[in-house]
KETORKE-587921 format. One line per 8 residues: number of its first residue (from 1); for each residue x, y, z of C-alpha. Coordinates in steps of 0.02 Angstrom, whole numbers. Each point is the difference from the previous one (the first is absolute). Layout:
! residues N
NUM	X:Y:Z | ...
! end
This chain:
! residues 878
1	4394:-3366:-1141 | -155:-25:-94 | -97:36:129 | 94:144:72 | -32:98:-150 | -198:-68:-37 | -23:92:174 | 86:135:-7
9	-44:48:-177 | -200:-28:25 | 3:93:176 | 111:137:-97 | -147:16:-133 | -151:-18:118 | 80:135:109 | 23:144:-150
17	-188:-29:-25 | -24:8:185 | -42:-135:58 | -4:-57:195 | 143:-95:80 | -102:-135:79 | -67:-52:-164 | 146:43:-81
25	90:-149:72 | -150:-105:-2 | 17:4:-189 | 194:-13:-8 | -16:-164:92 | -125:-64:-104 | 87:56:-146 | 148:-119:29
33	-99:-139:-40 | -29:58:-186 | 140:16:-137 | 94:169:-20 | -79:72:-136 | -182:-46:53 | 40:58:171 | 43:165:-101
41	-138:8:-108 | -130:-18:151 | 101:133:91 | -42:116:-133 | -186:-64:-8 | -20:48:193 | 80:159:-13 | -105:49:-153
49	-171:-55:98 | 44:94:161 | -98:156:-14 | -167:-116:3 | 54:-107:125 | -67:111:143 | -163:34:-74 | -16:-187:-50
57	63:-145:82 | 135:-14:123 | 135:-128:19 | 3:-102:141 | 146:-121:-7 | 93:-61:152 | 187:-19:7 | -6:-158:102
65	-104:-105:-122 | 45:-149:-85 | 77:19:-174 | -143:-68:-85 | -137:84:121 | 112:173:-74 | -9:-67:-161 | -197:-36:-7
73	-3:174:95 | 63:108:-108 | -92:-72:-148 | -138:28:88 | 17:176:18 | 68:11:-156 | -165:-26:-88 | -104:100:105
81	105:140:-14 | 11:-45:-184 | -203:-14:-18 | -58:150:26 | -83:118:-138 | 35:-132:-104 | -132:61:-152 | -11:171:51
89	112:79:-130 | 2:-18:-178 | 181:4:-14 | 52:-135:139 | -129:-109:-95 | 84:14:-161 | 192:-16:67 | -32:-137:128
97	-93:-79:-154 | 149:1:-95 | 109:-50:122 | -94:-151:28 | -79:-60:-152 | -175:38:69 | -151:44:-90 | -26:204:33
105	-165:57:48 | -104:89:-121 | -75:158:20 | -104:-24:-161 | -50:-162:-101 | 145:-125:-14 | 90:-18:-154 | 126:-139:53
113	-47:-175:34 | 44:-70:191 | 155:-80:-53 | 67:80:-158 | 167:-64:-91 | 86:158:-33 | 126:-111:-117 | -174:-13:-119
121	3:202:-45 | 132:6:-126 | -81:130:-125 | -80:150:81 | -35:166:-16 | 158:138:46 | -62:150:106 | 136:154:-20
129	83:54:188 | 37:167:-36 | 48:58:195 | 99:-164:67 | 13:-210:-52 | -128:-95:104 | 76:-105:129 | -32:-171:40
137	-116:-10:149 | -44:199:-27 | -171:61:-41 | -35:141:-110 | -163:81:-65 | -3:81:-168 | -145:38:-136 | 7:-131:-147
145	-131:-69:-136 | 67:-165:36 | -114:-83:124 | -46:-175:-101 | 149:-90:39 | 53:-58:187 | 157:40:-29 | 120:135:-91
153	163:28:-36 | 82:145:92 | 142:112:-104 | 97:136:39 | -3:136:-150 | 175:41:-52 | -42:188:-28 | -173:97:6
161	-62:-43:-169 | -162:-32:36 | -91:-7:-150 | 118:-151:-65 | -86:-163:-33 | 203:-100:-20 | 59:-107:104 | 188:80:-20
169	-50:136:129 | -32:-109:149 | 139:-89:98 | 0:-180:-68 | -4:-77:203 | -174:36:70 | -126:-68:125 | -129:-124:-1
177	-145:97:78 | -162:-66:73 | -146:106:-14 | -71:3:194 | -130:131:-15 | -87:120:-123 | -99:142:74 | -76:99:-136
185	143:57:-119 | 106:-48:132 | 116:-166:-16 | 98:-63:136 | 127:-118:-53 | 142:-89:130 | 152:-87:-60 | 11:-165:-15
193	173:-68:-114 | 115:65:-126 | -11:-6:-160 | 103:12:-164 | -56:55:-173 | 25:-97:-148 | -108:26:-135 | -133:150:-45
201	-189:-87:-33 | -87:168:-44 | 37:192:18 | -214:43:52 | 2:-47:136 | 188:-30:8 | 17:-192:47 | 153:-90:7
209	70:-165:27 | 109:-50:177 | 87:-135:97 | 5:16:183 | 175:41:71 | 81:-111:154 | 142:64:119 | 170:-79:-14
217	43:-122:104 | 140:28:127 | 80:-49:163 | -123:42:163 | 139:-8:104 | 125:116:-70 | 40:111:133 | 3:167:-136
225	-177:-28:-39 | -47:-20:173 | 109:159:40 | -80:88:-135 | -175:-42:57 | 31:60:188 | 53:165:-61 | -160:27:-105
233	-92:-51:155 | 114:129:103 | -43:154:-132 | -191:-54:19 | 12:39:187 | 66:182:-53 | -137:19:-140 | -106:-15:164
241	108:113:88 | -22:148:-105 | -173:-17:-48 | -133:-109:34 | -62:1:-167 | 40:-187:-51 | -47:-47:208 | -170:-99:-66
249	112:-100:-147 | 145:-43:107 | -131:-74:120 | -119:-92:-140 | 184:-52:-79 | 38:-75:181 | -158:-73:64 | -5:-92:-182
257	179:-60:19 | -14:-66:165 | -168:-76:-24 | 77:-96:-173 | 150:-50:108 | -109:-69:153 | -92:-93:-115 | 119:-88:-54
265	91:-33:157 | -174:-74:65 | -37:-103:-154 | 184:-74:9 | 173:19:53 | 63:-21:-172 | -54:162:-68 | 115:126:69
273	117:40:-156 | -167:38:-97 | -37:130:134 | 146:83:-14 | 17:-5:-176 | -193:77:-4 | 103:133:125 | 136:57:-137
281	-98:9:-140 | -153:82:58 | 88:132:106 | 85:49:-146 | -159:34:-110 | -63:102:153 | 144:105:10 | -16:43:-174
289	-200:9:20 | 1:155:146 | 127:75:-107 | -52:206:-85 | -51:-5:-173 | 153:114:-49 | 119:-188:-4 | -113:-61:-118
297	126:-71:-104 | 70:-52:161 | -148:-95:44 | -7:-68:-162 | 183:-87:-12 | -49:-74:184 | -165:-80:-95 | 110:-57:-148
305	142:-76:142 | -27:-179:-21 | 172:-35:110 | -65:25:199 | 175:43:84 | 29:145:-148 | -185:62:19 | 1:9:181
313	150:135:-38 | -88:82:-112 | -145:27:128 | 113:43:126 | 53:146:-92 | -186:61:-48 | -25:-24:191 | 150:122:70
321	-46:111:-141 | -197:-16:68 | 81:54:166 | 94:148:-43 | -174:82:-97 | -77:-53:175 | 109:98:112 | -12:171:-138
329	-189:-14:16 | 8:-18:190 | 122:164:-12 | -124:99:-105 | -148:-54:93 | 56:74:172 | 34:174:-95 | -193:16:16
337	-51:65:160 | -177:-72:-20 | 92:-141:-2 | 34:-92:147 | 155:-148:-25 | -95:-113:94 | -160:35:-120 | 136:-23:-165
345	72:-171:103 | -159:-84:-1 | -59:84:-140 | -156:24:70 | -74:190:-40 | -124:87:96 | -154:74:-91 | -3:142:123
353	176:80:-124 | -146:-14:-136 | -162:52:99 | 86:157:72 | 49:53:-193 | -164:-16:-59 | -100:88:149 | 20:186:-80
361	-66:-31:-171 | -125:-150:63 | -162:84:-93 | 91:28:-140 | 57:-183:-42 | -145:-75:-90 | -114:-164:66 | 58:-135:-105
369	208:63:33 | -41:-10:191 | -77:-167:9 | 155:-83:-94 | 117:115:139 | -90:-65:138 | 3:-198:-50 | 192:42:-18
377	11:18:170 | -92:-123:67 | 112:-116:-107 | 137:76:62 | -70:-49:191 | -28:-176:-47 | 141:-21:-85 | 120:86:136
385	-88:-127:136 | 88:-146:-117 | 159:75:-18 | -13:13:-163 | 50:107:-140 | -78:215:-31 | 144:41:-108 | -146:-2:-152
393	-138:62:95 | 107:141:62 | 68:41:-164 | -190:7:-77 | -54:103:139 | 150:102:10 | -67:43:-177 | -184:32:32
401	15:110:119 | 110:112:-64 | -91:65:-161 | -56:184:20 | -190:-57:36 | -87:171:-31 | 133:82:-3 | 13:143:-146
409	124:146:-32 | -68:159:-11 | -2:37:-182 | 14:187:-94 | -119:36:-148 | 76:160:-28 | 6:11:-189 | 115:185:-3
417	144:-106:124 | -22:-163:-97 | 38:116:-165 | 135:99:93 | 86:-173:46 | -32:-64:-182 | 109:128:-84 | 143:-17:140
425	22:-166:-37 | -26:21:-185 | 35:73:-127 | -131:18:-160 | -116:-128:-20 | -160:108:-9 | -137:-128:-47 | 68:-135:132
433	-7:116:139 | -193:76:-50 | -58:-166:17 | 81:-46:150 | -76:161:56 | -188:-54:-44 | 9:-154:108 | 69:107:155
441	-158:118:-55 | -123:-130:10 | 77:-43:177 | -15:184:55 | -197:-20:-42 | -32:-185:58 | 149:-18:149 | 74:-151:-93
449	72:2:-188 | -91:-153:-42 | -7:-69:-191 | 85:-86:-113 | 195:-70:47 | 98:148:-66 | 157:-86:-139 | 149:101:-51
457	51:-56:-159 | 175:58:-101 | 172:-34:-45 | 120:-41:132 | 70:146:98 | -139:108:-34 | -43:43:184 | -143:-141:46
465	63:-63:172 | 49:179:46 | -166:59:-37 | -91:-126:77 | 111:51:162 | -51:169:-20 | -179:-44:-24 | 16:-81:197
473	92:142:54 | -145:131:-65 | -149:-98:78 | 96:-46:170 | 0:-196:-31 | 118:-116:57 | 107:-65:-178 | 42:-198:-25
481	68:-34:-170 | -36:-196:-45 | 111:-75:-145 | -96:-118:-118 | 81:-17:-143 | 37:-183:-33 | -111:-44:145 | -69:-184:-39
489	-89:-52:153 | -146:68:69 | 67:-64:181 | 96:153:17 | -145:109:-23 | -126:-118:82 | 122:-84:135 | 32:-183:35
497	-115:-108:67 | 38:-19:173 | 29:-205:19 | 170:51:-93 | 175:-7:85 | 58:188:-31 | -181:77:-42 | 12:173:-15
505	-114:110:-21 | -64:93:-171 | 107:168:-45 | -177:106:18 | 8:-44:197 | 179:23:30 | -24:163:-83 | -144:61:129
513	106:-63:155 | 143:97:-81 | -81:165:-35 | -120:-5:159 | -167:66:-82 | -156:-40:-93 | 34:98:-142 | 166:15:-77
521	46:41:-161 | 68:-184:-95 | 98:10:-137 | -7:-154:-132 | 155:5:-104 | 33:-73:-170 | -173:-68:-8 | 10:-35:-182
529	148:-128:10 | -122:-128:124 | 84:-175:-24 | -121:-147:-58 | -34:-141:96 | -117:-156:-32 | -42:-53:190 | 26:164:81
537	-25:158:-124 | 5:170:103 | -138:86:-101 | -127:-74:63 | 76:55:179 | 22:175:-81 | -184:-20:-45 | -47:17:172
545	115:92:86 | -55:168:-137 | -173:-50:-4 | -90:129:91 | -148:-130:8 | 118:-119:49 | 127:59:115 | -108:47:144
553	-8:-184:47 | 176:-32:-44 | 64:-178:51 | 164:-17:53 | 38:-216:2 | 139:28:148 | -145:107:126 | -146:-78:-79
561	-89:138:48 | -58:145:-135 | 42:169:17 | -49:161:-56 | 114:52:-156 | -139:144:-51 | 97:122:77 | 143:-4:-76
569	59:89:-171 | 69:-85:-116 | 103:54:-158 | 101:-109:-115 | 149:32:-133 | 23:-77:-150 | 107:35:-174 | -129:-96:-125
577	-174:3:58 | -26:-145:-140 | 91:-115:124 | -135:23:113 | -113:-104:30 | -162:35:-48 | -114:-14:158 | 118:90:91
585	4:134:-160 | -183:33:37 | 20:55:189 | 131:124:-37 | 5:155:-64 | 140:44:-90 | 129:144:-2 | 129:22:-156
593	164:67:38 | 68:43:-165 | 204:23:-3 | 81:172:42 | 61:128:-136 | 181:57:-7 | -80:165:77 | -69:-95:134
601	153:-87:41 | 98:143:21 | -109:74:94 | 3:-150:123 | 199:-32:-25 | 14:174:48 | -155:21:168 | 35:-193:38
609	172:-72:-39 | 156:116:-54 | 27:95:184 | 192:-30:41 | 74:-15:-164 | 2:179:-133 | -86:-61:-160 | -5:100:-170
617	-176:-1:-79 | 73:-67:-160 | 81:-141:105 | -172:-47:77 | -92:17:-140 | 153:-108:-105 | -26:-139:137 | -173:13:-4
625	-14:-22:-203 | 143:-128:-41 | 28:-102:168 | -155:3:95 | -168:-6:-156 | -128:-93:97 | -145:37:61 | 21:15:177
633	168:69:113 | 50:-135:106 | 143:-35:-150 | 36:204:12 | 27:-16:206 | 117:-147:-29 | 118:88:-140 | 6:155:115
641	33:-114:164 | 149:-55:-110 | 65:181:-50 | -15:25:195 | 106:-160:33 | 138:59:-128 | -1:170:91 | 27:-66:147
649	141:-129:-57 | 79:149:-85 | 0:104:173 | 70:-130:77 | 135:-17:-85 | 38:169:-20 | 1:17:181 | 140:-141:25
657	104:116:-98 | -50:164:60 | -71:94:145 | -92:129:-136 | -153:-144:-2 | -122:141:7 | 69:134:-118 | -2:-146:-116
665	-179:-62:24 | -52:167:-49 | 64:-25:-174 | -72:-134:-29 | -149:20:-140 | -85:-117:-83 | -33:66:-203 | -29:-61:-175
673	189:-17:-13 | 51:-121:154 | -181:-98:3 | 64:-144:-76 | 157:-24:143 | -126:-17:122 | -143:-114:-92 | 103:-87:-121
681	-59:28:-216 | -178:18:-23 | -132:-134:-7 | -137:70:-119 | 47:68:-192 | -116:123:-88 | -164:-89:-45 | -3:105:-152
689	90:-115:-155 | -60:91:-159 | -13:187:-23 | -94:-31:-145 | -106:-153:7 | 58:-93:-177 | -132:-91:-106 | -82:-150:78
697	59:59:198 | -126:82:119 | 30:48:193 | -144:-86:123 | -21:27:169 | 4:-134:118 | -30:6:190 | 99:-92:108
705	82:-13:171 | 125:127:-17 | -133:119:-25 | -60:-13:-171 | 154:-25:-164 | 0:32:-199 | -26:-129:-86 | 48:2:-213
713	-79:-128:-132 | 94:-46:-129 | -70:-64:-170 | 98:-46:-140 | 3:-92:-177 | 90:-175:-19 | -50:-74:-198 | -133:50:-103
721	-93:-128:-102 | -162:-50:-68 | -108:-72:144 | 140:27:122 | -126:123:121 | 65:-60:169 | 62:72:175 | 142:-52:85
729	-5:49:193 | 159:34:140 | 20:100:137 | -49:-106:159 | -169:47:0 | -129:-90:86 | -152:-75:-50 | -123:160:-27
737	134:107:-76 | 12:-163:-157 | -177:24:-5 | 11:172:3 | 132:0:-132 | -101:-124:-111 | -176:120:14 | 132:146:-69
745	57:-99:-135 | -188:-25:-68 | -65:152:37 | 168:97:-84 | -37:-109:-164 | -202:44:0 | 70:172:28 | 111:5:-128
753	-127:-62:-122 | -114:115:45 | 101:136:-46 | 90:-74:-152 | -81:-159:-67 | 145:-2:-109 | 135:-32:144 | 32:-192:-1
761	149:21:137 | -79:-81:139 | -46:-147:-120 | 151:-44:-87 | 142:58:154 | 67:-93:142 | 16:114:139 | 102:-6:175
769	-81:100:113 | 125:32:186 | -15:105:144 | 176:26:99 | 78:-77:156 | -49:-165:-44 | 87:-67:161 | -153:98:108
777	-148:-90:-16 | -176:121:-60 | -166:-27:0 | -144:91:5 | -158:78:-102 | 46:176:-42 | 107:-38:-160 | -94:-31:-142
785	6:201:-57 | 159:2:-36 | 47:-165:-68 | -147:48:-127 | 80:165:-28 | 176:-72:-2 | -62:-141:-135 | -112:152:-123
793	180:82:26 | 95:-105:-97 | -146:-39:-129 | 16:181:-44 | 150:23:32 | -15:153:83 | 55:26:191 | -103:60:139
801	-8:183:48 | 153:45:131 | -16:-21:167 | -147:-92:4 | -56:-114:130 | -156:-118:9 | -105:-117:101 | -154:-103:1
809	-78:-145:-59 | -95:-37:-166 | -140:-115:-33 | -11:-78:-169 | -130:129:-55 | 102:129:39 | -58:60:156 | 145:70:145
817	-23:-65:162 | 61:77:151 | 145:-8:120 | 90:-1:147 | 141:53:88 | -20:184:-88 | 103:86:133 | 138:-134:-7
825	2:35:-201 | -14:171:14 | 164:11:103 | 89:-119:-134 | -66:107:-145 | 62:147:101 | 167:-74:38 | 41:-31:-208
833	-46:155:-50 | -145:-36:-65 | -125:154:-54 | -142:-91:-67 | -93:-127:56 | -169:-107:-54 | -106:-74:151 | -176:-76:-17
841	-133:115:26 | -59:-124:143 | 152:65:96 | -45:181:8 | -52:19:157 | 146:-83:76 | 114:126:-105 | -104:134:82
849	30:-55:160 | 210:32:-3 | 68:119:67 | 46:152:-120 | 182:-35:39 | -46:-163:-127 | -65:98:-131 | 97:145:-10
857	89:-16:-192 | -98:-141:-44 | -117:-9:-173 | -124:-158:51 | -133:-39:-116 | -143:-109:43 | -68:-126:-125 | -135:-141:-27
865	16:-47:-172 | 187:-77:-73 | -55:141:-171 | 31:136:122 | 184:-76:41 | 34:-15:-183 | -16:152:-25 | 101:72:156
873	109:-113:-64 | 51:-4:-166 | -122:175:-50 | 154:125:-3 | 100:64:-161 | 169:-65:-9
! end
């Protein structure tokens, strides 16, 4: 019975592989001379080494020779087919070195003595996996400092934080890995055991302490195991079905196997069981090895498996899994037409596909781009003439050749169309679009609006990705918006190095293979809110990608091959410019987008946003004032996207009850009366506490991102004593505005002397000196007028002329610095009905520079000496 099914199962396995029928049964009768499982095992081995067998070595094996002639044949021609290209490949090397306890050859200098006791290597250095767990018996090449030691300790990283140094975010169950070869920066490392951490040594380089883990013992004969193993062996035969990807590491796997198994069969009869127990183990680790690196965590409870029989499940399941993602690339890879299936099923790609892309645009491809193309292809010729793997190579070249070498859209100077588009778009913004109009002069005159990388800089919602849209749409240029904000890694503007598993490429090339020219228009968002990193900081990537000296050669790690970046035009947003860093500062030229004015919003609410829905004035201009105060109008779109909603809910309903849907939509009006049905109470108060300012209060202005805010300081007395001069200091304020407040306090007391040497307030009171809203945080170094005036205030007892508003900073000598932020101010002062107001006299020309709009009703005086506040001040009759 035995033998019944040792022949019909090995002629059943040779024949799905295909092959012959003479030499089919030649092996079946042979085969009845070895146990079941081995019989099995070498089954499989044949079948795997078939496709060399005709280029290679026949089998000549006749059926009427004596058992042991059949015996001595077949191990004959077992190890020459077995023998060939034995130390051709680094890979077979490494596994078959593994699988056998051999010493690996070295394509470098050594690091490992001829005989090494891996037991020895208990402390070692942990590498962090990122991609997948390393595999016993797998090789895998990575970039790492650690090149001393012969040995390392292979982790997989729990999540991607990178820049920890702990322990806690690797997986505790590892691999010992053996350092085979170092090629420049290069390491290739191959595993050799597992390992288990149990103690941290040091954090720089992280170092721990391990024991080497052992499989479980268990029963080699128990027929679930046994099951279990055929059935991996049966879903390797599909992984070959579906794609030959794995073909080369099925065969190494095999040739290894059979060789370790002949061995022993030819050293002594006694060493069968350790053969097949070699079988179950290691077939288990290589199911899990030629697994994708999407089951990492897979992978990883197959490495930390110590039982065989449950690990040989769990790589049964990675494998099925391995051959369903097979079959959906095999689907997607004949809905090419330059294609061919039989091209995918060998996986062998033709450089003609790439040769006949690049023929039109040849000349324009530079030197140094088509020397790397062409020793792509003739890699891919060598390596299709081994059967071996082009996915990479394909992918890379795939790639190069489609960037738009030379290839540029036409672009429009046209200054009267880019202004024409300007104010479709937009609404206001004067200053912003006469600059935006210089560069597009300059390109008129030159042919390309070369300079300095052009920054937007305002509030939120104030129109800087639109008009960075409309800047591509004026000059003709392709757009690509690219996010930065909290970007921490200068891999996704500079690409991963290519010896990665996943490397991608950096976001500047997807962006030319997306947009198809030379010269599009990139947008970099949010570039003040960069993320810090200590190994891989993206300014320095930033550096050179806006560089104009720098970005004509710019290096992409995933190509490594520059390209020319010169061409394209750059421009960058930002809120803060002061979160910028400074080299990058220095390249840009910057544009201020101040917020919008309650005139300007309407104007846009009414051109832009309010077209279905009938809106009073006073409604808009209510929303506009006590629901939607900041700067820009993304908050207005949203509150008027929600009056729409309610609308529509209402019509709705009003429908299910009636057929008169329309009649009533027509009476439908938004007013000062129903607002607050639709948008709930309002969200802002009147700014304005005090119609009269009492004794010891002032109104500042503060700028902020809501477009600029009031801001009152509040002084008063607490105990008066002898000696008892002192300040006492709430609010929230930050840093500069205590220091700000403690310069007023000295200069208000030499003040105060100066004009009545009598006065002994500030010298014998303990003041409290608060500004409002202590739950907002303030800072900044424009408030040292008024908390002087606010403190002379209650010395004399005398409030501050009505209506008064002030801002600016004061040195101790008196002298008023200047500002910024005027226009932000301006609107607050405007919005409290403020009449007057005191800027420095440094800020002049930027109060020239509003529009009259700003001005109109407003009394500004300009000042460089605090005497001149004094006496705007306090110089009135009561």
């Amino acid at each position: 019975m035995k033998g019944l099914f040792v022949c019909d199962t090995s002629c059943l396995l040779l024949a799905f592989f295909g092959v012959s029928y003479s030499l089919r049964q030649s092996i079946a009768l042979i085969f009845l001379k070895f146990p079941l499982s081995l019989s099995l095992s070498l089954s499989l081995s044949l079948l795997m080494l078939k496709p060399y067998t005709s280029h290679h070595m026949p089998l000549a094996i006749r059926v009427g020779s004596s058992p042991a002639n059949r015996s001595l044949l077949l191990l004959k021609a077992w190890n020459q087919l077995t023998r060939w290209n034995r130390s051709s490949h680094l890979a077979r090397r490494a596994f078959f070195s593994t699988l056998t306890n051999s010493k690996p050859t070295m394509s470098c200098s050594a690091t490992v003595s001829a005989k090494p006791c891996l037991d020895d290597y208990l402390t070692v250095i942990a590498l962090r996996l990122s991609h997948k767990p390393l595999i016993p018996g797998f090789y895998m090449p990575l970039y790492s400092k650690s090149r001393d030691a012969p040995y390392v300790g292979a982790f997989l990283m729990k999540d991607d934080d990178k820049a920890s140094t702990n322990s806690s975010v690797i997986h505790q169950v590892g691999t010992l890995a053996q350092i085979i070869s170092i090629q420049g920066e290069q390491v290739i490392i191959i595993g050799r055991e597992r390992l288990q951490i149990t103690e941290t040594v040091s954090k720089d380089p992280l170092t721990v302490k391990t024991h080497h883990l052992k499989d479980k013992t268990y029963d080699k004969a128990d027929e679930i195991i046994k099951a279990t193993y055929f059935e991996v062996i049966s879903m390797l035969g599909d992984v070959l079905k579906t794609t030959p990807l794995w073909r080369e590491q099925v065969q190494k796997y095999s040739q290894a196997c059979s060789l370790h198994i002949i061995r022993k069969l030819t050293d002594s009869g006694a060493g069968i069981f350790e053969a097949i127990d070699f079988n179950y183990q290691k077939l288990a680790d290589f199911g899990a090895g030629i697994s994708g690196t999407s089951n990492k965590h897979k992978i990883q409870e197959v490495l930390e498996e110590l039982d065989v029989h449950k690990r040989l499940d769990l790589t049964l399941e990675l494998v099925k899994k391995q051959v369903e993602i097979n079959k959906i690339q095999v689907f997607h890879a004949s809905l090419f037409p330059c294609i061919r299936i039989e091209d995918y099923k060998f996986f062998s790609f033709s450089a003609e596909t790439f040769r006949k892309r690049i023929e039109p645009i040849k000349e324009k491809i530079p030197k140094h781009v088509q020397k790397v193309i062409e020793e792509q292809f003739a890699k891919i010729d060598r390596i299709k003439r081994n059967y071996g793997s082009t996915d990479d190579i394909y992918s890379y070249l795939d790639l190069l050749t489609s960037l738009p070498w030379g290839k540029c859209s036409d672009e429009n100077f046209d200054v009267e169309r880019a202004e024409k588009i300007l104010d479709e778009d937009h609404y206001g913004l004067r200053d912003v679009k006469e600059t935006i109009l210089e560069f597009i002069a300059v390109g008129t005159l030159t042919g390309n609006p070369e300079g300095k990388i052009i920054c937007l800089s305002g509030p939120p919602g104030v129109g800087k990705t639109s008009i960075a849209r409309s800047v591509a749409r004026a000059l003709d240029r392709k757009f690509f918006r690219l996010a930065v904000g909290g970007l921490s890694d200068s891999s996704h503007i500079k690409g991963d190095r290519g010896v990665y598993v996943g490397a991608t490429p950096g976001k500047m090339v997807q962006c030319l293979k997306e947009v198809g020219t030379e010269n599009p228009l990139v947008l970099l968002d949010e570039i003040d809110k960069l993320g810090k990193n200590s190994r891989d900081d993206p300014e320095g990537a930033l550096l050179e990608l806006l560089d104009p000296q720098q970005n004509s050669h710019f290096l992409d790690y995933f190509l490594d091959v520059t390209i020319d970046l010169s061409k394209v035009l750059f421009l960058c947003t930002a809120n803060i410019t002061d979160m910028i860093p400074g080299p990058l500062l220095d390249r840009m030229e910057v544009i201020q987008l101040a917020g919008y004015t309650a005139d300007e919003k309407m104007h846009i609410a009414r051109d832009y946003l309010v077209k279905t829905a009938d809106m009073s004035d006073a409604a808009l201009l209510s929303l506009i004032e006590n629901y939607c105060r900041e700067a820009g109008v993304r908050n207005l779109q949203k509150h008027i996207e929600k009056i729409f909603r309610k609308i529509a809910l209402k019509l709705v309903r009003e429908r299910a009850k009636s057929e008169q849907s329309r009649e009533v939509a027509e009476k439908i009006m938004i007013d000062g009366t129903n607002l607050a049905d639709y948008v709930g109470k309002p969200v802002f108060r009147g700014e304005k506490i005090y119609e009269q300012t009492p004794v010891g209060v002032v109104m500042g202005l503060a700028w902020s991102s809501m477009g600029g805010s009031t801001l009152y300081i509040e002084t008063t007395f607490v105990e008066e004593g002898e000696g008892k001069g002192d300040l006492h200091i709430t609010g929230h304020l930050g840093n500069v505005m205590i220091e700000s407040a403690e310069i007023a306090h000295t200069v208000a007391r030499r003040i105060m002397f100066d004009k009545d040497p009598k006065n002994l307030f500030f010298s014998n009171s303990k003041l409290h000196l608060h500004v409002p809203q202590g739950a907002t945080p303030k800072d900044g170094p424009s408030a040292g007028c008024a908390m002087i005036t606010s403190l002379l205030s209650l010395a004399m007892k005398k409030p501050v002329k009505k209506d008064l508003a002030m801002t600016g900073e004061v040195t101790l000598t008196g002298r008023i610095l200047p500002i910024g932020g005027l226009k932000e101010k301006t609107m607050a002062a405007r919005r409290s009905q403020v009449k007057m107001i005191i800027f420095p006299e440094a800020n002049r020309i930027d109060f020239e520079d509003l529009e009259e709009s700003f001005k109109e009703g407003l009394d500004v005086h300009f000042v460089d000496e605090y005497e001149q506040i004094f006496e705007l001040a306090f110089g009135y009759d009561q």
